[in-house]
N, C-alpha and C positions, 0 to 999 in steps of 0.2 A: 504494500500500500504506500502510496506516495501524503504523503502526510507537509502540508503547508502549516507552519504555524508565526503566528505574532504574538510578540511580549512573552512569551511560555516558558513556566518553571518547569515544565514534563518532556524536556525533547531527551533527555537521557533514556527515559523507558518508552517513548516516542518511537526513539529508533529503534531501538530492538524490536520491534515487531513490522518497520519498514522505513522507507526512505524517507528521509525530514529535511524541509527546506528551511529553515529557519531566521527570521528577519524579527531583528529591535526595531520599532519604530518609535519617532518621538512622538509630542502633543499634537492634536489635531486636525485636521482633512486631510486622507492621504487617500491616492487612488493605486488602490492594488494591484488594479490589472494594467496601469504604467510602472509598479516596481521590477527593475529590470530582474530579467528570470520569470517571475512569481508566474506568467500566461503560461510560459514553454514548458515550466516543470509539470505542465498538466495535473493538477493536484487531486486525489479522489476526497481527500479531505482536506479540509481548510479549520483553523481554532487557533480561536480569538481570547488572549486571555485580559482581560479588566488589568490595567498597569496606575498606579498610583500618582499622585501630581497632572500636568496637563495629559488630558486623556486622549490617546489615538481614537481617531473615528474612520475608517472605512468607507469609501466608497469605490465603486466599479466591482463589487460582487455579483453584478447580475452577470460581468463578462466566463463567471467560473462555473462549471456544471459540476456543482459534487454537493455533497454535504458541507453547510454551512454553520460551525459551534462557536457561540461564546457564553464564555465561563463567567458570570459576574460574581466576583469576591465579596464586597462590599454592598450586597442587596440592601442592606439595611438602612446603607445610607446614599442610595443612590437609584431606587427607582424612579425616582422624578424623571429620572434622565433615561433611565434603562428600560425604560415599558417603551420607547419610541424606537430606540435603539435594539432591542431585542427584536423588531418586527423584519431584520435584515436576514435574521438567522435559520435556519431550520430546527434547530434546538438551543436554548439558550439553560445552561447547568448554572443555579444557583449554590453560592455557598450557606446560605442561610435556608435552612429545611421550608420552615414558616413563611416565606417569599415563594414559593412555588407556586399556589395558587395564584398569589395576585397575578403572576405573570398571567397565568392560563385565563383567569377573566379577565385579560386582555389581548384575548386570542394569540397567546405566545405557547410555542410548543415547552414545557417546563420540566427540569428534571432536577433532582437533588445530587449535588457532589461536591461533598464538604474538604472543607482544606486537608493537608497530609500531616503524617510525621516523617524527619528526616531519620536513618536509619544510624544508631547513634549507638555505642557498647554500653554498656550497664556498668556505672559506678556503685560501688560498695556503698550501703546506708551510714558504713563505719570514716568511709571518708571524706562522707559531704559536713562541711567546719561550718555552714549556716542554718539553722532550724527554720527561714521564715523569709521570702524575697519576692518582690512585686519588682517587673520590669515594665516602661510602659510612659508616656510622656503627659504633662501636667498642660495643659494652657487653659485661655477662659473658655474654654467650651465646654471645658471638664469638667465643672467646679464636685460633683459627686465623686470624683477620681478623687482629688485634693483634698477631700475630707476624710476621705480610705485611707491615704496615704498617711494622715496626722492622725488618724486613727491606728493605726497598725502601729506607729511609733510612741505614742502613748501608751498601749497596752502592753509592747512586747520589746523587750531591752535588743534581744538577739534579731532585728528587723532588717533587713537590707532593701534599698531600695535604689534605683539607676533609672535616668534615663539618657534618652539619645546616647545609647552604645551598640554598637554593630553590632554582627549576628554571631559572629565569632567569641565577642566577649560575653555578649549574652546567653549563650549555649554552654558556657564556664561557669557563669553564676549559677546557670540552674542545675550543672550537672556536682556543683559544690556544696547545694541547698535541696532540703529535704521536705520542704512545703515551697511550693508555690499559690502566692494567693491572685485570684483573677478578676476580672471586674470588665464590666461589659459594656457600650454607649447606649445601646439599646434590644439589647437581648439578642446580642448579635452570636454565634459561634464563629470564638474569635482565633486571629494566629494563634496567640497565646495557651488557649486551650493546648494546640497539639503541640508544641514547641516544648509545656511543661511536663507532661505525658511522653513525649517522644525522649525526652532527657532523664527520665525516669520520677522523676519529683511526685511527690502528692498532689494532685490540683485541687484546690478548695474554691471552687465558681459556683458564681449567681445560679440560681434553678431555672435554666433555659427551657422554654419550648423543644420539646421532641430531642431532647438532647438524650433521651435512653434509648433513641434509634441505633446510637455507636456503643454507648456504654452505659454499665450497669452502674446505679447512683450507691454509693456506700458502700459497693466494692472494688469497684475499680474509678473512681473518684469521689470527692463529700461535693454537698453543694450545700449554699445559704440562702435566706432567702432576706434578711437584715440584719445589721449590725449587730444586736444581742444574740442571735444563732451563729455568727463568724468568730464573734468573741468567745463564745462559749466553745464552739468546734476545736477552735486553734488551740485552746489551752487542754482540750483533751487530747488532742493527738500529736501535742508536744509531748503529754506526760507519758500516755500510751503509744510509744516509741514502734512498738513489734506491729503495732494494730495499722499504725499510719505507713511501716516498709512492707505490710501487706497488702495493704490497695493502690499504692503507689506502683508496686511489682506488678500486682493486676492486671492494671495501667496502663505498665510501657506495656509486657506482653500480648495484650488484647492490640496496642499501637503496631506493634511489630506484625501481627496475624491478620489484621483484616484494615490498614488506614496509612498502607505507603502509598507512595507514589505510582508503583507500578498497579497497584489497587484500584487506583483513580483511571489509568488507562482503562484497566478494564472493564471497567462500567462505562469510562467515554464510547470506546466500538462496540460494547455491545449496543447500545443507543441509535449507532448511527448505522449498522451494519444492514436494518432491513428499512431505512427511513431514504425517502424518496426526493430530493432537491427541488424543491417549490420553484416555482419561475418566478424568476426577480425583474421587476421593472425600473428600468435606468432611474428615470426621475424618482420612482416612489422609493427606494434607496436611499439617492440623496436628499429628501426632504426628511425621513425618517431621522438621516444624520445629521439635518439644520434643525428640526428640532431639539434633537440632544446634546448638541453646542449651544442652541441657543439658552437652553434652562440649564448648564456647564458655565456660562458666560454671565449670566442672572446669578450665579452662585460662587461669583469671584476664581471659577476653574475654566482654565481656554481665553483666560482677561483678556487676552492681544487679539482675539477673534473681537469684543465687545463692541467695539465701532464700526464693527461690516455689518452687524448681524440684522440691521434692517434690508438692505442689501441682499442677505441670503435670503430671509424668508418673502421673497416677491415671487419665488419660484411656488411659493406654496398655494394649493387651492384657496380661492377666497369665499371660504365659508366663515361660520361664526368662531370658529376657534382660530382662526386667522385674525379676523379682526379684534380679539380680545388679546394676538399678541401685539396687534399692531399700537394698540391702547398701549401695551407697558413701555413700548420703545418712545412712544411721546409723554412718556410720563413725568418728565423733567420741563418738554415743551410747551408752556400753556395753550398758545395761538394756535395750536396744531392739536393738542388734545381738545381744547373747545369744538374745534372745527372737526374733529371726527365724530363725537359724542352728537355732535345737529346732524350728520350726516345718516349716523345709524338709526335717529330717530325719523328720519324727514324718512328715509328711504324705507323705515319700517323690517333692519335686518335683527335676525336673532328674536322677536320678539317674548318668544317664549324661550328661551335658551338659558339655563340656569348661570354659566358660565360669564356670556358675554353680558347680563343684565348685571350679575354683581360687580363684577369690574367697573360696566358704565354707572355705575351706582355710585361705587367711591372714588371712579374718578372725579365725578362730578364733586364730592365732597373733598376731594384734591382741592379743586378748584374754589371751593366755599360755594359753592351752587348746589344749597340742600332743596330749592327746587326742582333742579334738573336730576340728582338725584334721585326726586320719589319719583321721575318720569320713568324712569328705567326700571325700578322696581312696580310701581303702576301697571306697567303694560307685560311685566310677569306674572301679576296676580290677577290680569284682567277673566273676570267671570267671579273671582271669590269672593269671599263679604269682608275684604281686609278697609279700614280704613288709615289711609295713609296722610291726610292732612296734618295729626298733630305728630305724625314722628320727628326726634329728631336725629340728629348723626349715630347716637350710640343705640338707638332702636333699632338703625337703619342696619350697622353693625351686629347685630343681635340676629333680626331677620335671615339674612346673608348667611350667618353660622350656623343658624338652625334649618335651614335650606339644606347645605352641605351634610348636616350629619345625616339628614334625612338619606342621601346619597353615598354613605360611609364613605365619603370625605373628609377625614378628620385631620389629618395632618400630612405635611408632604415630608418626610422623617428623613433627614441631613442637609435638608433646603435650609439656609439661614435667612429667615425671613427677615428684610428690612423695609420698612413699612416707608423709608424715603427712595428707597430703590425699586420695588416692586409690588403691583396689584396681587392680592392676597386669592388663593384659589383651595384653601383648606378653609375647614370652620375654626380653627382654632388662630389660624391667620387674622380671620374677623376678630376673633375674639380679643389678640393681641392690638389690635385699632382702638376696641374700643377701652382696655383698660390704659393705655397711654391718654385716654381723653379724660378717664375718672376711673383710678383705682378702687374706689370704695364704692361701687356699683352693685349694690348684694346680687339683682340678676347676674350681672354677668361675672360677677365672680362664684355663682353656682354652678352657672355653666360650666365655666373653666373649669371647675372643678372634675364635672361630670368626665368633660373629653378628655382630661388630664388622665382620668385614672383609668382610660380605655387602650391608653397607647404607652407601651416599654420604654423605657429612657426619660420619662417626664418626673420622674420624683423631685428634682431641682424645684420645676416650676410649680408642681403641688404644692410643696414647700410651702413657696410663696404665696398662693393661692390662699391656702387654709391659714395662714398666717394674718394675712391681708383682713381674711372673714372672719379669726378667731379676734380681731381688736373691734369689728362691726357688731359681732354676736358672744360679748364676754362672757355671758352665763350658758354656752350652750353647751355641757360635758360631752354630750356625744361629739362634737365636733374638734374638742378639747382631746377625747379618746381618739380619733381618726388620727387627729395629728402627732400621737403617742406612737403607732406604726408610721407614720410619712418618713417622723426626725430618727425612726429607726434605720429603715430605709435609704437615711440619707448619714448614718454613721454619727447622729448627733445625738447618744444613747444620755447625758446628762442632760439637755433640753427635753428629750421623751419621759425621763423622770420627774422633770418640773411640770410638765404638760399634764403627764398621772395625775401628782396632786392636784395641781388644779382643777379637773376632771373631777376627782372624787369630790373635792371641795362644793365644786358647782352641787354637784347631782346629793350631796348631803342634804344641803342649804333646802333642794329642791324635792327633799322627802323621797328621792328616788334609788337613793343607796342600794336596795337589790337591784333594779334593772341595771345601775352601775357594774355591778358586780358579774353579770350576767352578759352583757356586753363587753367587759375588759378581757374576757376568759376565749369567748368569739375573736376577738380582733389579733390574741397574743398565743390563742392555742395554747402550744403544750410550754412556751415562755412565759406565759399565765402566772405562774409560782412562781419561778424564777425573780422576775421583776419586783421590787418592793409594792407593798402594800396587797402582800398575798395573805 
């Protein structure tokens, strides 16, 4: 088999099974079937692997008849981009289990194949000199990372922690260290996972989705699911030395029998072996791939594309999802977003289009025109008994969100929404509009709440959320209680014992002491006792 691949950590076990053309490509547009070679080697397979930093984008895949694969690593934090992009492929292999469907309700052909371990000898439990190491880098996007990490170092003397060190150094540390602890952005199965695993270490990680599809929880690795359960883990299977080179052994074993690299091969050809090359269309190709720069280029990734990018999408059909990007490119130009915003009305496009009505919605509130605003939303509810004259911008906000969730819309999960850069197309986007306009909004900080606690990775902003409601609604214990697991959650285990008392306090005051009681046992399980005030 002649095998084409780009960006690819598998051309080692690639080859063994046939010929591999193999091409780095940098960030980008690049057309593959002008890479010299890449037509002539006639490829029966072609695979695409997701590269980190400015991202290669593909186009001239319709000129290749074969099976078309790309691997997306990073689903977690990049379907914005990859649901467009994935529509190039004949199979696109997620690393993230729980991403497989969305693809597939997006008519993408979807498969599971999670990252590897590197094949690595087994060090003695007798000669690793560390009990306890997080590898893994800190910035603001992390702030739950950075609380782990001062967490870890206040509870445990023997803690090691590194970032920005290569892979060489880091494959040292963990092969010198006998717990590895791990920590997710959004319930992602991360390197990390198999890198502490493949090095033989304990992994002690978040309780992922479908993560017992590879391995078994508590014997071949521990998982937590908040800060009082990780504190309490680590100190037993520091103490219980024999118990933690048990499942660590597990581990690697289990890493080594069924999660190398040549592993991953062979679930890629079986995939592709009886799957039939869809006929690709030039243009629809590359519109697929100005899509996925263009929401790349919205997300500070492919920046130096950022100035074409009206430019590319002219290519695009002009229906309503076109004219709602056309909205975000003048989102900065007043005279030009006024003059599209009269244009979509006079001409009567989109009128019921969930999409294109909210964006003309808050552009219009861009612009301080909260009449031209409810025009767009008007002519989406035209027939219902809504009445829209006394709305104002944070109703307007509101409606929008709860629109979207209606549509399990909820968040677009590693978009950095910036409410001076970009038209909001999640409900929680709305939602971020309208508490910049009035924090203390008890609706909409219900809301937020609600969607907060629907989507992995949002504990930060919970946080805040319940935070924001618990100074609006100082007497409310249960809410008081909620926030007792958040600041868990978020490794802030002495604010979760302030929040207890005050909990109990409230719910004393308010004669309700048993359902107190009865509710803290629910929320903490079997840490219930554990926690003071058992």
């Amino acid at each position: 088999m002649r095998i084409l691949t780009i960006n690819c950590s598998l051309n080692l076990e690639f080859s063994k099974v046939g010929e591999v053309f193999s091409v780095n490509l940098p960030g980008g547009i690049i057309d593959l079937a002008k890479y010299p070679g890449a037509l002539e080697f006639k490829p029966e397979l072609i695979f695409h692997q997701e590269n980190l930093g400015p991202r290669t984008l593909l186009i001239g895949l319709d000129k290749f008849h074969c099976p078309k694969v790309f691997w997306s690593i990073d689903t977690h934090l990049n379907f914005f981009w990859h649901k467009y992009y994935g529509k190039n492929y004949d199979i696109v292999f997620s690393a993230q289990p729980h991403w497989v469907d969305k693809f597939q309700e997006h008519n993408i052909h979807a498969e599971f194949l999670p990252w590897y371990v590197e094949k690595n000898k087994w060090i003695s439990w007798s000669l690793r000199k560390h009990q306890l190491c997080f590898v893994g880098r800190i910035s603001q996007y992390r702030p739950i990372r950075k609380r782990l990490i001062n967490f870890l170092k206040q509870n445990f003397s023997d803690f090691i922690f590194k970032q920005d060190i290569g892979r060489d150094e880091m494959f040292c540390l963990y092969q010198q260290s006998k717990i590895v602890v791990n920590e997710c952005i959004a319930g992602d199965l991360n390197f990390r996972f198999f890198e502490a695993m493949g090095n033989g270490a304990l992994l002690v990680t978040p309780n992922l989705p479908c993560i017992d599809l590879l391995f078994e929880p508590e014997k071949e690795f521990v998982s937590y699911t908040h800060g009082l359960e990780l504190r309490d883990k680590l100190k037993f299977y520091i103490k219980n030395d024999l118990k933690a080179l048990s499942i660590a052994r597990n581990g690697y074993e289990k890493s080594l029998k069924c999660h190398l690299a040549e592993h991953r091969v062979r679930k890629i050809l079986s995939c592709v072996q009886d799957i039939e090359s869809k006929k690709l269309d030039e243009l629809e190709v590359y519109n697929n791939t100005i899509l996925s720069l263009y929401f790349l280029s919205l997300n500070g990734i492919n920046e130096n594309c950022e100035n074409k990018i009206d430019k590319f999408i002219s290519t695009l059909p002009r229906d309503n999802f076109y004219w709602s990007l056309l909205l975000e490119v003048f989102i900065d130009k007043q005279q030009k977003l006024k003059e599209l915003l009269d244009f979509l009305l006079l001409n009567k496009i989109g009128e019921r289009d969930l999409e294109l009505n909210a964006i003309g919605s808050e552009a219009a509130l861009r612009l301080d025109n909260l009449r031209l605003a409810k025009l767009f939303l008007l002519r989406y509810v035209k027939g219902k008994n809504i009445v829209v004259e006394k709305l104002n911008s944070i109703d307007i906000h509101l409606f929008w969100a709860k629109e979207f969730l209606k549509e399990k819309r909820i968040l677009r999960q590693g978009f950095l929404f910036d409410s001076k850069k970009h038209f909001p197309r999640a409900a929680l986007e709305f939602i971020y509009l309208a508490l910049e306009e009035n924090q203390n909004n008890e609706q909409v900080l219900h809301l937020a709440r609600v969607l907060a606690k629907k989507i992995a990775g949002q504990e930060n902003f919970l946080l805040k959320v319940e935070s924001w409601l618990s100074l609006l609604e100082p007497n409310n214990w249960r809410l008081n209680l909620d926030l007792v697991l958040t600041n868990l959650k978020n490794f802030r285990l002495k604010e979760a014992e302030e929040e207890l008392y005050l909990a109990y306090e409230n719910a004393k005051k308010q004669g309700e002491e048993s359902l107190f009681w009865l509710r803290k046992k629910a929320i903490l399980g079997e840490f219930e006792k554990a926690f003071f005030l058992s």
